[in-house]
C-alpha positions in Angstrom: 11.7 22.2 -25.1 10.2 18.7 -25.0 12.0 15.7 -23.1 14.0 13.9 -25.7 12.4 10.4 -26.0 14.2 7.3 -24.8 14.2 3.8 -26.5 12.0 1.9 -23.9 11.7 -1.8 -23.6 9.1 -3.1 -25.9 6.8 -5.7 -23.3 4.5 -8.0 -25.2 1.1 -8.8 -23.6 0.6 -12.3 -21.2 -0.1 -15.4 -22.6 -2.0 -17.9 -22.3 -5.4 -16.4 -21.5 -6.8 -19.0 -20.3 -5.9 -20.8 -17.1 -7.4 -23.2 -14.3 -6.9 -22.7 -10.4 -4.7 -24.8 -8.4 -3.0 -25.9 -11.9 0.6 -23.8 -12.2 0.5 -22.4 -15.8 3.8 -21.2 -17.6 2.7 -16.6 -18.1 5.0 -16.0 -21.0 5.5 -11.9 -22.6 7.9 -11.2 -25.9 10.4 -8.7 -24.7 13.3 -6.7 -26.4 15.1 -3.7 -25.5 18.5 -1.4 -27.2 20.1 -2.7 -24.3 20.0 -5.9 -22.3 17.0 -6.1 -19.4 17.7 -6.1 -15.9 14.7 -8.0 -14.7 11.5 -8.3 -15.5 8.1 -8.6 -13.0 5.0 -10.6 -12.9 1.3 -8.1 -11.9 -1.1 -10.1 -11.5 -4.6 -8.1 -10.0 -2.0 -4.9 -9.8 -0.1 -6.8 -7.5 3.5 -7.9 -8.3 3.8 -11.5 -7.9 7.6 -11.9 -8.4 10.3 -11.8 -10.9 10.8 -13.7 -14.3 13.3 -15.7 -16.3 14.3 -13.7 -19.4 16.0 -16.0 -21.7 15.9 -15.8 -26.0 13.3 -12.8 -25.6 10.9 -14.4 -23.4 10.1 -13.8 -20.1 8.5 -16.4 -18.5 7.2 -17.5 -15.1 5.3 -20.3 -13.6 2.3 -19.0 -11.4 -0.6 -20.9 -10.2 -4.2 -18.6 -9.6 -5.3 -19.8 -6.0 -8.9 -19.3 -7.2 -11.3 -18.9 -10.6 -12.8 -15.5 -12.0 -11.7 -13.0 -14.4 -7.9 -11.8 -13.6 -5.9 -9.6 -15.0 -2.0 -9.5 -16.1 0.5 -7.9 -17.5 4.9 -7.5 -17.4 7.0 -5.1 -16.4 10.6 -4.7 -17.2 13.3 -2.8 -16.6 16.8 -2.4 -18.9 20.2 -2.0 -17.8 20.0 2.0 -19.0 16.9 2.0 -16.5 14.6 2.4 -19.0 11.3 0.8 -17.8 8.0 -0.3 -19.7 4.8 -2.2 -19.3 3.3 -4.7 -21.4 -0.4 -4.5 -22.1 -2.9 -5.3 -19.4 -4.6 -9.5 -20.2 -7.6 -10.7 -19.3 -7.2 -13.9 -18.1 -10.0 -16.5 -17.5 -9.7 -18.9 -14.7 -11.9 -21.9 -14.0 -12.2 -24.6 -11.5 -12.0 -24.5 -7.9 -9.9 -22.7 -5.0 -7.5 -24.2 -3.3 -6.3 -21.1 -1.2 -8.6 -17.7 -0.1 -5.0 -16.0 0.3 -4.5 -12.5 -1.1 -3.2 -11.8 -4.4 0.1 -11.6 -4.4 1.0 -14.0 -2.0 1.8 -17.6 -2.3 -1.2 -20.2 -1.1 -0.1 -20.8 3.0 -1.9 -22.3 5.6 -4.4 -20.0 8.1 -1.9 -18.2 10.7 -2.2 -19.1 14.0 -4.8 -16.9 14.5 -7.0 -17.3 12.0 -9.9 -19.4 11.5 -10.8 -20.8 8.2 -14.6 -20.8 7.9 -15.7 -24.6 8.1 -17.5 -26.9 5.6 -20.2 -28.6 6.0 -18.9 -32.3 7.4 -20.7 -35.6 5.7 -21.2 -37.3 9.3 -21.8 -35.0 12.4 -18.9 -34.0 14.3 -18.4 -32.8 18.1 -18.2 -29.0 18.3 -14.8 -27.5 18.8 -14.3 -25.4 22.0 -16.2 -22.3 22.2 -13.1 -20.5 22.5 -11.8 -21.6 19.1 -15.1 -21.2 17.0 -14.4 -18.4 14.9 -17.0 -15.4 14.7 -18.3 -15.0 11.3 -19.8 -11.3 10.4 -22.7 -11.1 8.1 -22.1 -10.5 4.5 -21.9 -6.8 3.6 -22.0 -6.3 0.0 -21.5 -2.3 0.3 -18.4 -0.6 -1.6 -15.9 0.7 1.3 -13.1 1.3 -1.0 -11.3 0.0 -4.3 -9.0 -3.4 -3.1 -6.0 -4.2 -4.1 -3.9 -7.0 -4.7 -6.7 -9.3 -3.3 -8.0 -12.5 -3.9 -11.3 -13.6 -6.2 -13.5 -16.6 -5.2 -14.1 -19.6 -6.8 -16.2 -18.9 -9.8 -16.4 -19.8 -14.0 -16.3 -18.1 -16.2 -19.5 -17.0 -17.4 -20.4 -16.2 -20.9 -21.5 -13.0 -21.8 -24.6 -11.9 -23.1 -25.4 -11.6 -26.6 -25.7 -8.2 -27.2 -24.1 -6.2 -24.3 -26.0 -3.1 -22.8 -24.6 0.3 -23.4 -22.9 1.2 -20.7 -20.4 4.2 -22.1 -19.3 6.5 -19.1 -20.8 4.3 -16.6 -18.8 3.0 -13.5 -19.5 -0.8 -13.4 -18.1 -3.9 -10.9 -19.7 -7.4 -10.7 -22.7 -8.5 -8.7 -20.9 -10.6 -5.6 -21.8 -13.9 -4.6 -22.9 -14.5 -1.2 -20.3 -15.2 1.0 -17.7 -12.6 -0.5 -15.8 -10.9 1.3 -14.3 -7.8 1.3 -11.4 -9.2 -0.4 -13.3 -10.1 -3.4 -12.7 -9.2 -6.9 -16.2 -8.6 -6.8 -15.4 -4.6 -6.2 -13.1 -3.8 -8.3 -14.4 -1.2 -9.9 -13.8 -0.3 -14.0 -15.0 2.4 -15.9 -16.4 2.0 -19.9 -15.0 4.5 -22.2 -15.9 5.6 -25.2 -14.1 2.9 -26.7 -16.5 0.4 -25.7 -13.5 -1.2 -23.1 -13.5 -2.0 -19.5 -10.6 0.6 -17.8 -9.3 -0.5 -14.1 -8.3 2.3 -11.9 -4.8 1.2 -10.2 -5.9 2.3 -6.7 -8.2 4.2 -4.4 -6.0 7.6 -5.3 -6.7 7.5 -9.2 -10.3 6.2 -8.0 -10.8 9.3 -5.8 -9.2 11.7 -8.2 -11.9 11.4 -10.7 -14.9 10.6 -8.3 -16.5 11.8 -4.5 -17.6 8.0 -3.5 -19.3 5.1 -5.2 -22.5 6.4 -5.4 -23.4 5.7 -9.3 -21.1 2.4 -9.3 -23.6 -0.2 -11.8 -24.0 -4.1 -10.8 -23.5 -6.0 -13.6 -23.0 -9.7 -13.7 -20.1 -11.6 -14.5 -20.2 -12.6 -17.9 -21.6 -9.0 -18.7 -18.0 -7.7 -17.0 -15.9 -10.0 -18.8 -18.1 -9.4 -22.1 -16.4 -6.0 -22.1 -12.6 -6.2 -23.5 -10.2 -4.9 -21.1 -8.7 -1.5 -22.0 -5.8 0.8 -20.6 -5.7 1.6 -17.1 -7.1 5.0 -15.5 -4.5 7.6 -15.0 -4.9 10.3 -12.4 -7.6 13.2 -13.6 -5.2 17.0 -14.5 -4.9 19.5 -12.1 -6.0 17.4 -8.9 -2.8 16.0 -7.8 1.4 15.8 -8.8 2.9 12.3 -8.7 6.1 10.7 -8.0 7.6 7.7 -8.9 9.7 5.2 -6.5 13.4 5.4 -8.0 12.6 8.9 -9.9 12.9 12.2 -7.4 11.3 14.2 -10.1 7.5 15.7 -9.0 5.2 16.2 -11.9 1.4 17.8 -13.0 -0.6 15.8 -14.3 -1.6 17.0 -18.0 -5.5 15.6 -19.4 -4.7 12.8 -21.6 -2.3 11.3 -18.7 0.6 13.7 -20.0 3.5 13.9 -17.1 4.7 17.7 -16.8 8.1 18.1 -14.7 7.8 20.8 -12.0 11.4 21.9 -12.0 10.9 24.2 -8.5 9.3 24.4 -5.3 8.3 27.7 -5.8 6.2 26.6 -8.7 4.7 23.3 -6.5 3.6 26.1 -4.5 1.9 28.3 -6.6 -0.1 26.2 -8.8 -1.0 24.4 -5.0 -0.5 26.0 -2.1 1.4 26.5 0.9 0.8 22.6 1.7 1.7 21.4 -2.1 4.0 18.6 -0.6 0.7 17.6 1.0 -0.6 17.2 -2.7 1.5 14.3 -3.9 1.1 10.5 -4.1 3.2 8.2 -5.0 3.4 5.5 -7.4 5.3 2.4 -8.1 7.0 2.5 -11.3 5.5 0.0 -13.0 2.4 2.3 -13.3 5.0 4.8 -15.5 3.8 3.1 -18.6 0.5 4.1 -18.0 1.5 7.8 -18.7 3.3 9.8 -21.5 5.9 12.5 -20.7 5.4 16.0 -21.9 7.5 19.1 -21.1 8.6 20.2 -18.1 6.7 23.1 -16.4 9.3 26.2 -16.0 7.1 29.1 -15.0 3.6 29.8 -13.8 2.4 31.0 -17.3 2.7 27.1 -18.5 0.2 24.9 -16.3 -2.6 25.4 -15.1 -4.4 23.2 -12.6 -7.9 24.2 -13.0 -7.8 24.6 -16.7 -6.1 21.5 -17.0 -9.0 19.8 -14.6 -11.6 21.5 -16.7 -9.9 19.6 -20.2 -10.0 16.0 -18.6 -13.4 14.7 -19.2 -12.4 11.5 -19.6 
């Protein structure tokens, strides 16, 4: 029989979606729920940034992007029946300049102790610090090592988009970085187009690596041709290659195509659809990410999942 279906909060999208770095902006989302809400989060880049005022259904908090680009947003909430949803995932445009190179997620702070910022050029000459305290810059590498998360863009503008915008439907696209990016950067976040003409952001490296081998067929494109394509759902993990679990729920589940959540009710069954080292075949995820998926019916013998046929269906 299928789950019963509970009366989640209803999370509106972020507003405004426009912003300027270094400037704190009020991030307002509508929110309403059968019963009252606990709490509601800030993600900002997939990282949660901190909790929110909910007052007249509003949740609002005041956040300040340490640096320009394209960011994105969205709301999580949680009622006092524990019924959890996200809002939709904003775009948000940032312009003007950086006043911090810390990671998303974390408030602007000064260099620790032992860190060196890299130094600007000076308008009249200077005496050389100590050798000892000149800090050793590595070259530039613009190679994809692995999807980031929760980290920081540079100081960029927006850039308009081109007129008519390539086709670029099944491709894997991230922007073309500036020179001295890191490996921090936004610049590799990686999206994928679907057939729906939208920009999709995979959560982290495990959804990445569920779908894909490496980065191999990952497109440059620049900015404003990223931010030219609307930003759409985000990836859930691909059927049949790994069961999830979520933080505050002990439940493990298949992963139906579509991004359908099938309860595995035993261990016996964990073990037949993947082995002897199933608990080996599980990754976890925060619960905000819940919203990204549906929940189907639980999985009660061997007869009703299939991993490989379930792989097979999930082309996209």
């Amino acid at each position: 029989m299928p789950l019963a279906a509970s009366a989640k909060p209803i999370v509106g999208s972020v507003k405004p979606i426009t912003a300027i770095a270094g400037a704190p902006v009020t991030l307002q989302a509508s929110v309403s729920s059968a019963a009252s809400i606990e709490r509601c989060s800030l993600w900002v880049d997939l990282a949660d940034v901190g909790p929110m005022t909910v007052a007249n259904g509003m949740a609002s908090s005041l956040y300040t992007f340490p640096s320009g680009g394209s960011r994105i947003a969205f709301v999580f909430c949680k009622d006092q029946k524990g019924e959890m949803s996200s809002g939709a995932t904003t775009a948000i445009e940032v312009s003007g300049k950086a006043v911090t190179s810390a990671p998303l997620g974390a408030a602007p702070a000064a260099p620790k102790p032992t860190e060196k910022p890299i130094p600007t050029p000076a308008p009249t000459p200077v005496p050389p610090p100590a050798p000892k305290e000149i800090p050793k810059i590595e070259p530039i590498k613009e190679t994809i090592k692995e999807i980031p998360v929760e980290q920081a863009p540079p100081v960029e503008q927006p850039q308009a988009a081109p007129a008519a915008l390539p086709s670029r439907i099944g491709q894997l696209i991230k922007a073309i970085c500036p020179q001295q990016a890191g490996a921090d950067h936004s610049c590799h976040s990686v999206y994928y187009v679907g057939k729906d003409g939208k920009r999709h952001s995979f959560p982290n490296k495990g959804v990445f690596f569920s779908w894909y081998k490496n980065f191999n067929s990952v497109q440059e494109v620049s900015l404003g041709e990223l931010q030219g394509y609307e930003l759409g759902a985000n990836v859930t993990y691909r059927a049949g290659v790994k069961m999830v679990k979520f933080t505050t729920d002990p439940k493990v589940y298949a992963i139906g195509h579509g991004g359908i959540l099938r309860w595995i009710k035993t261990e016996e069954l964990a073990r037949a659809f993947y082995g002897s080292d199933w608990n080996k075949n599980i990754d976890d995820i925060p619960d905000t990410f819940l919203a990204n998926y549906e929940i189907g019916t639980e999985i009660g013998s061997t007869t009703e999942y299939n991993p490989e046929a379930e792989f097979k269906n999930s082309t996209e």
